[in-house]
PAZAPA-4460 file (N, C-alpha, C; in steps of 0.05 Angstrom, whole numbers, plus 32768, in hexadecimal, padded with zeros to 4 digits):
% residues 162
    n_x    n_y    n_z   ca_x   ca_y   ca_z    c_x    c_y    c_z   seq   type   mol
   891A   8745   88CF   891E   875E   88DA   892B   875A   88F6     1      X     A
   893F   8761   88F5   894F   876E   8916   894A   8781   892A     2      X     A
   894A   877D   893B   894E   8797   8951   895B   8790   8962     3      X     A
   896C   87A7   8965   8983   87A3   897C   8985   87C0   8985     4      X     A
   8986   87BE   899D   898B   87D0   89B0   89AF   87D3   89C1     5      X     A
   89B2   87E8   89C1   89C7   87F4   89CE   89CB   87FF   89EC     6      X     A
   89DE   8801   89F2   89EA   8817   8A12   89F0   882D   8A09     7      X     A
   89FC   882D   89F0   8A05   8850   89EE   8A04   8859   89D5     8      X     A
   89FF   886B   89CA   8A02   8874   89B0   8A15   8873   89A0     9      X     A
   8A2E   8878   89A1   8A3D   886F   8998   8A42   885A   8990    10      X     A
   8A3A   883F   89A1   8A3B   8821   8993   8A29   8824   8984    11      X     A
   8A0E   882F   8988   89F7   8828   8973   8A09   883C   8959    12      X     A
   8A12   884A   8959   8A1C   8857   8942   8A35   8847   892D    13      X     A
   8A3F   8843   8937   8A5A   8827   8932   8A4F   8818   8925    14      X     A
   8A39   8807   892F   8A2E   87F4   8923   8A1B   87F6   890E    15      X     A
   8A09   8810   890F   8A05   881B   88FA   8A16   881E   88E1    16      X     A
   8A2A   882C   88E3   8A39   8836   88D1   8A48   881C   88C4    17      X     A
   8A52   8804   88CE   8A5A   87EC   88BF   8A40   87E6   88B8    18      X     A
   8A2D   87DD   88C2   8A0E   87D6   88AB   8A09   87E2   8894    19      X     A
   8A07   87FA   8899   8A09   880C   8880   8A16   880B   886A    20      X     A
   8A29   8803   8873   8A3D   8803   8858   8A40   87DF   8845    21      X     A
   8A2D   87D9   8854   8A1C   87C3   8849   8A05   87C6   8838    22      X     A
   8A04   87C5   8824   89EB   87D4   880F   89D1   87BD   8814    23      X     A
   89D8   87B0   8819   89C4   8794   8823   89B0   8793   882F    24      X     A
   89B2   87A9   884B   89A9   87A8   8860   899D   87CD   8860    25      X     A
   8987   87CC   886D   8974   87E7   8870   8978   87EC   8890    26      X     A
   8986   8801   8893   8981   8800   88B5   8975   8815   88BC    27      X     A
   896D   8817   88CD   8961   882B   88D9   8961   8832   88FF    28      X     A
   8962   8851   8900   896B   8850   8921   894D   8859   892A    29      X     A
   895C   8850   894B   8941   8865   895D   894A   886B   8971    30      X     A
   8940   8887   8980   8952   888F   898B   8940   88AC   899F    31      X     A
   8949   88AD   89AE   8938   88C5   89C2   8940   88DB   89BD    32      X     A
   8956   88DD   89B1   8953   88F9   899F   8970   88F6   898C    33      X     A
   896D   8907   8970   897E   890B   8960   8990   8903   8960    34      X     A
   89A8   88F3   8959   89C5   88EE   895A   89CF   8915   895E    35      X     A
   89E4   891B   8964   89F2   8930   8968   8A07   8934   8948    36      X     A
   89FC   8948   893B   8A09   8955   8924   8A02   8948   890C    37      X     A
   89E0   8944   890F   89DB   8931   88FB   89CB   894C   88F0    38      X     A
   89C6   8949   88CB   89C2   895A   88C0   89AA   8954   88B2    39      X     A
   898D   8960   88B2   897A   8955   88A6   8970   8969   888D    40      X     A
   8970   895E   887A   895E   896E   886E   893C   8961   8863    41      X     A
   892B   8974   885C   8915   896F   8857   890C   8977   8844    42      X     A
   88F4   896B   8831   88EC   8973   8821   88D3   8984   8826    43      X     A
   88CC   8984   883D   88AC   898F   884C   88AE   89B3   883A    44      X     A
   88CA   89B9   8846   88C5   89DE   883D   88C3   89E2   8822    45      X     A
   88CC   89C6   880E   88C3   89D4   87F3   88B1   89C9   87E7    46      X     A
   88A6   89AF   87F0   8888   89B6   87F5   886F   89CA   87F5    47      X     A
   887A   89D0   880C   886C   89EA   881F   886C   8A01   880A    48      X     A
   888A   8A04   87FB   8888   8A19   87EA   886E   8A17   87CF    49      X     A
   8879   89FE   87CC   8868   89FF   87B0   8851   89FE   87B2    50      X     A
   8844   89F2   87CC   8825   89F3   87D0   8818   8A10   87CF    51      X     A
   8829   8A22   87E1   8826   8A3B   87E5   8821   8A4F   87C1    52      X     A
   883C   8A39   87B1   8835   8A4C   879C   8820   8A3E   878D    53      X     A
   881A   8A2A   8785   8808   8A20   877B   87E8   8A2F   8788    54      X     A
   87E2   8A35   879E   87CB   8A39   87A9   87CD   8A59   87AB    55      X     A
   87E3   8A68   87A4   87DA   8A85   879B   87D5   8A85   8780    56      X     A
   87E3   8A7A   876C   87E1   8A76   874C   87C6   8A6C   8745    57      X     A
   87B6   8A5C   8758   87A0   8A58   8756   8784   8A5F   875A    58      X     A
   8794   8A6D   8769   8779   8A8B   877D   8777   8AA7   876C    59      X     A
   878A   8AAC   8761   8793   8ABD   874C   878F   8ABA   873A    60      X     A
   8792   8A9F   872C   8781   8A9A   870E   8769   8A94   870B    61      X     A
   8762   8A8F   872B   8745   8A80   8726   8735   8A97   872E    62      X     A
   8739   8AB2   8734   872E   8AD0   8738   8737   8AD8   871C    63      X     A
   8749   8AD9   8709   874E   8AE6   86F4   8735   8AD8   86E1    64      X     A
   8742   8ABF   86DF   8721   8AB0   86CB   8703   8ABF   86D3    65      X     A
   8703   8ABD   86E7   86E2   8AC3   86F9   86E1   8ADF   86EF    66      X     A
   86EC   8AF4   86EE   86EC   8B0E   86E8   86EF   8B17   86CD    67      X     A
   8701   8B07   86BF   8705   8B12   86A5   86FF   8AFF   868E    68      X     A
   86FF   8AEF   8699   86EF   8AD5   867E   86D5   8ACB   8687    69      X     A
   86C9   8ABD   8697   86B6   8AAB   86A2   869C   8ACF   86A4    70      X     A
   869D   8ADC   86AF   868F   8AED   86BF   8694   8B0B   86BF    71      X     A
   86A4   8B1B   86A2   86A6   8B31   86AC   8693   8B45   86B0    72      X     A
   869A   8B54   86BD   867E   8B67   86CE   8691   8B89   86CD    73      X     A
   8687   8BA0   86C6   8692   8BB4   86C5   8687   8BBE   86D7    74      X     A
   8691   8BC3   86EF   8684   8BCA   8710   8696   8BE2   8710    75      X     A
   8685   8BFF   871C   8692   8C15   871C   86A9   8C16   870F    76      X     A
   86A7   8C0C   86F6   86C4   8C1D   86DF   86E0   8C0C   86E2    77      X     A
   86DE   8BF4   86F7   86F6   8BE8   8701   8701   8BDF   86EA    78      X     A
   8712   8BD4   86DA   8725   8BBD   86C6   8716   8BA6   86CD    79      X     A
   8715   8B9F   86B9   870E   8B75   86BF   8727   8B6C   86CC    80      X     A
   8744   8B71   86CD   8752   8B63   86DD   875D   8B76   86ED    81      X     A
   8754   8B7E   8708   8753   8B86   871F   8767   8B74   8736    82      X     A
   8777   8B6F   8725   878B   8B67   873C   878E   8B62   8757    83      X     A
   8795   8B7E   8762   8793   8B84   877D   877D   8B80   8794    84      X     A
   876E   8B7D   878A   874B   8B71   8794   874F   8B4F   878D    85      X     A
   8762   8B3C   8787   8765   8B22   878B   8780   8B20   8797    86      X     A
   8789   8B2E   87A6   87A2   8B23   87B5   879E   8B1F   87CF    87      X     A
   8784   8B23   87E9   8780   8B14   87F8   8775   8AF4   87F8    88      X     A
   876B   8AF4   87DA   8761   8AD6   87DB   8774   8AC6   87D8    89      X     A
   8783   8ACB   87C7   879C   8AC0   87BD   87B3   8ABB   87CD    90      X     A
   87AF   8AD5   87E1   87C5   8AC5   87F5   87BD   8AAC   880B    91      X     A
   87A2   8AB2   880E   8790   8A9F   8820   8791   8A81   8816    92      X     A
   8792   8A80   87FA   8796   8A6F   87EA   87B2   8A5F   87F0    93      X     A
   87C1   8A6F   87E9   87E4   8A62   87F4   87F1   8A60   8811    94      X     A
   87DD   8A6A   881F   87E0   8A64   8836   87D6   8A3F   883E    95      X     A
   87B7   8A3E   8833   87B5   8A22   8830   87C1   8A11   8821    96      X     A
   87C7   8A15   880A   87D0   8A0F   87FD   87F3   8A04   880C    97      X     A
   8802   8A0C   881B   8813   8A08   8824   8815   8A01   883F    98      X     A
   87FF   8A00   884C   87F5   89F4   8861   87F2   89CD   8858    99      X     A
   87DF   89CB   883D   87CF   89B9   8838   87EC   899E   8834   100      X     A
   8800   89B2   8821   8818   899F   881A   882B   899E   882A   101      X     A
   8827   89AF   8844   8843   89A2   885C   8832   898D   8867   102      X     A
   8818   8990   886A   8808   8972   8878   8814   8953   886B   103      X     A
   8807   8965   8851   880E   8943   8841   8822   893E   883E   104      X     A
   883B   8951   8835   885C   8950   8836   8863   893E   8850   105      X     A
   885A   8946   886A   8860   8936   8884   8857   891D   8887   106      X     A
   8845   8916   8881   8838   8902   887C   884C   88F3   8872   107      X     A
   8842   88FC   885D   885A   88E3   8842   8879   88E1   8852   108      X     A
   8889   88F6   8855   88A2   88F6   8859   88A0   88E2   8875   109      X     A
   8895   88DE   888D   8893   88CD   88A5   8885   88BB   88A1   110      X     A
   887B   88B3   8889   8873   889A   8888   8855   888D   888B   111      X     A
   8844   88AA   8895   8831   88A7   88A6   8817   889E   8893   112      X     A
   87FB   88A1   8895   87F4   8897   88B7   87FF   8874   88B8   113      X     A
   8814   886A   88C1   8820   884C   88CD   8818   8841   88E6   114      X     A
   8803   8833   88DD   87F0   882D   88F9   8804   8814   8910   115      X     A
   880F   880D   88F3   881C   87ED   8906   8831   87EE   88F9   116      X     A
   8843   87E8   8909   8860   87E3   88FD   8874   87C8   890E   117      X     A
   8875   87B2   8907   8879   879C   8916   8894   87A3   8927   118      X     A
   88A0   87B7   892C   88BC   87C1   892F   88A8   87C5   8953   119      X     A
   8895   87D2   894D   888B   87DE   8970   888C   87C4   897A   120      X     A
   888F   87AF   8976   8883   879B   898F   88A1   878E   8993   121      X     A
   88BA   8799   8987   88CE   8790   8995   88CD   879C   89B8   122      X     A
   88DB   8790   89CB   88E2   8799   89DC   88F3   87AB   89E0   123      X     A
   8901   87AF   89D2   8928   87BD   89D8   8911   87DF   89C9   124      X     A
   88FD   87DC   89BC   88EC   87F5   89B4   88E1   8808   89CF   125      X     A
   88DE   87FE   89E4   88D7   87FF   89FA   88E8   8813   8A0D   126      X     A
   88FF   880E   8A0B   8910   881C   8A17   891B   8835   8A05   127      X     A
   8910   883E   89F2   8916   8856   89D9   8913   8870   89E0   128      X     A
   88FB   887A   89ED   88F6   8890   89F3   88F9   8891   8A13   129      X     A
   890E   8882   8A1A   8917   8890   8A35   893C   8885   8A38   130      X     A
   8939   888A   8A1C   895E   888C   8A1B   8967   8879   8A0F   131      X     A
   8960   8866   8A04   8969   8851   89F5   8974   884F   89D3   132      X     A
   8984   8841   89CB   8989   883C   89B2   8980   882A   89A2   133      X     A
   897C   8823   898F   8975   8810   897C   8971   880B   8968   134      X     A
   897B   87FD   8959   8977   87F6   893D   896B   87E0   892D   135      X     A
   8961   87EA   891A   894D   87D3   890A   895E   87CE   88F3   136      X     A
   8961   87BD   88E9   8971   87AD   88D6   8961   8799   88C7   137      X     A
   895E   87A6   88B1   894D   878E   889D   8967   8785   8881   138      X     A
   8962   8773   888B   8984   876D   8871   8979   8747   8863   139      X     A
   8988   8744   885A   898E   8723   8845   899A   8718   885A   140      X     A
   89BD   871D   8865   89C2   870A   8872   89BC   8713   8894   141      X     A
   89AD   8706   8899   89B0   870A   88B9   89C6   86FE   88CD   142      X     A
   89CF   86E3   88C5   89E6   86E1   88D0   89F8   86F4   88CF   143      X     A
   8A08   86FE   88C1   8A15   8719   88BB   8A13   872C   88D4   144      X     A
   89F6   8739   88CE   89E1   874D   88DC   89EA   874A   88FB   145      X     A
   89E1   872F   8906   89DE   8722   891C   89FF   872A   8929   146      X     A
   8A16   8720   8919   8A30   8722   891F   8A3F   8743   8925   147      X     A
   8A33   8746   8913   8A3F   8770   8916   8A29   877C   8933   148      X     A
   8A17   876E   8935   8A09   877F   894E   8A14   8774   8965   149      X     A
   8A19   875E   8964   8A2C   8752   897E   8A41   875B   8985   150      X     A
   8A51   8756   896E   8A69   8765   896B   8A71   8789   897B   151      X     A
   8A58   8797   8978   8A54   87B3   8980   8A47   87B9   8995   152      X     A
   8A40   879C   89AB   8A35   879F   89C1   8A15   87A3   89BF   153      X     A
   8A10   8797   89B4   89EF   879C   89B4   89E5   8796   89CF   154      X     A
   89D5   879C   89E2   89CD   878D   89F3   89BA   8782   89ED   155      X     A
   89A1   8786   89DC   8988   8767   89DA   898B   876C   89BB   156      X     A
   898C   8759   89B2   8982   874F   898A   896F   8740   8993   157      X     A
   8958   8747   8988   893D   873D   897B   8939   873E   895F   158      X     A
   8930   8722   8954   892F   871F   8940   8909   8727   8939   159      X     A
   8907   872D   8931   88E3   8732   8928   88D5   872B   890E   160      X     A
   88C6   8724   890C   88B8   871B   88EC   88AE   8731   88E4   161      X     A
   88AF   8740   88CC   889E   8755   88BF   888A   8748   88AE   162      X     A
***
């Protein structure tokens, strides 16, 4: 594993983008905030959706069973399926319900909980969240690796053991 740190974004971007197009090599950036016109998408909101529907479909069937199969009860003349008298649970339901799957959705999608990651004990990591660039490069040839980050002005390459 590599880490090399940069002066400016743009070099760290350069040198990215020739790595990349190396199928070999896994890179990865870091960075104090977003590259500029970068486009993310997520899977968290449909997630979020389906939890939401799964945990009303379930609040709703699991009041329809209780009422009209498991337990019916003829209380002042009502229908066994009384609908409208299970749509606060049901939404309470998909509310957690879509609460429960953006947790775990985030989770999973960032990797988490990642107690240790041998990447923190580079140095050039150090200088990240107060403006710094850097990249991690896990590839086959490192000679290669080593050559394109020089090449693009790296200021420190650290090599690290994973």
């Amino acid at each position: 594993m590599i880490v090399a740190a940069f002066a400016t974004e743009s070099a760290l971007h350069e040198a990215v983008a020739e790595l990349r197009r190396d199928r070999a090599c896994r890179v990865e950036t870091y960075g104090a905030a977003p590259p500029p016109g970068m486009v993310t998408s997520s899977i968290v909101p449909l997630l979020m959706l389906g939890g939401g529907m799964v945990g009303a479909m379930g609040g709703f069937g699991m009041q329809v069973y209780a009422t009209t199969l498991a337990y019916p009860q003829n209380i002042g003349g009502r229908p066994d399926l009384s609908w409208p008298s299970y749509i606060p649970a049901s939404f309470e339901l998909a509310v957690m319900g879509a609460i429960l799957a953006g947790i775990i959705g985030y989770f999973m999608t960032v990797r988490l909980p990642r107690l240790y990651d041998p990447v923190d004990e580079a140095e050039s990591m150090q200088g990240v969240m107060t403006g710094g660039h850097v990249a991690v490069v896990q590839g086959t040839d490192n000679a290669a690796v080593l050559d394109t980050l020089a090449r693009h002005g790296a200021l420190r390459i650290e090599e690290i053991e994973p």
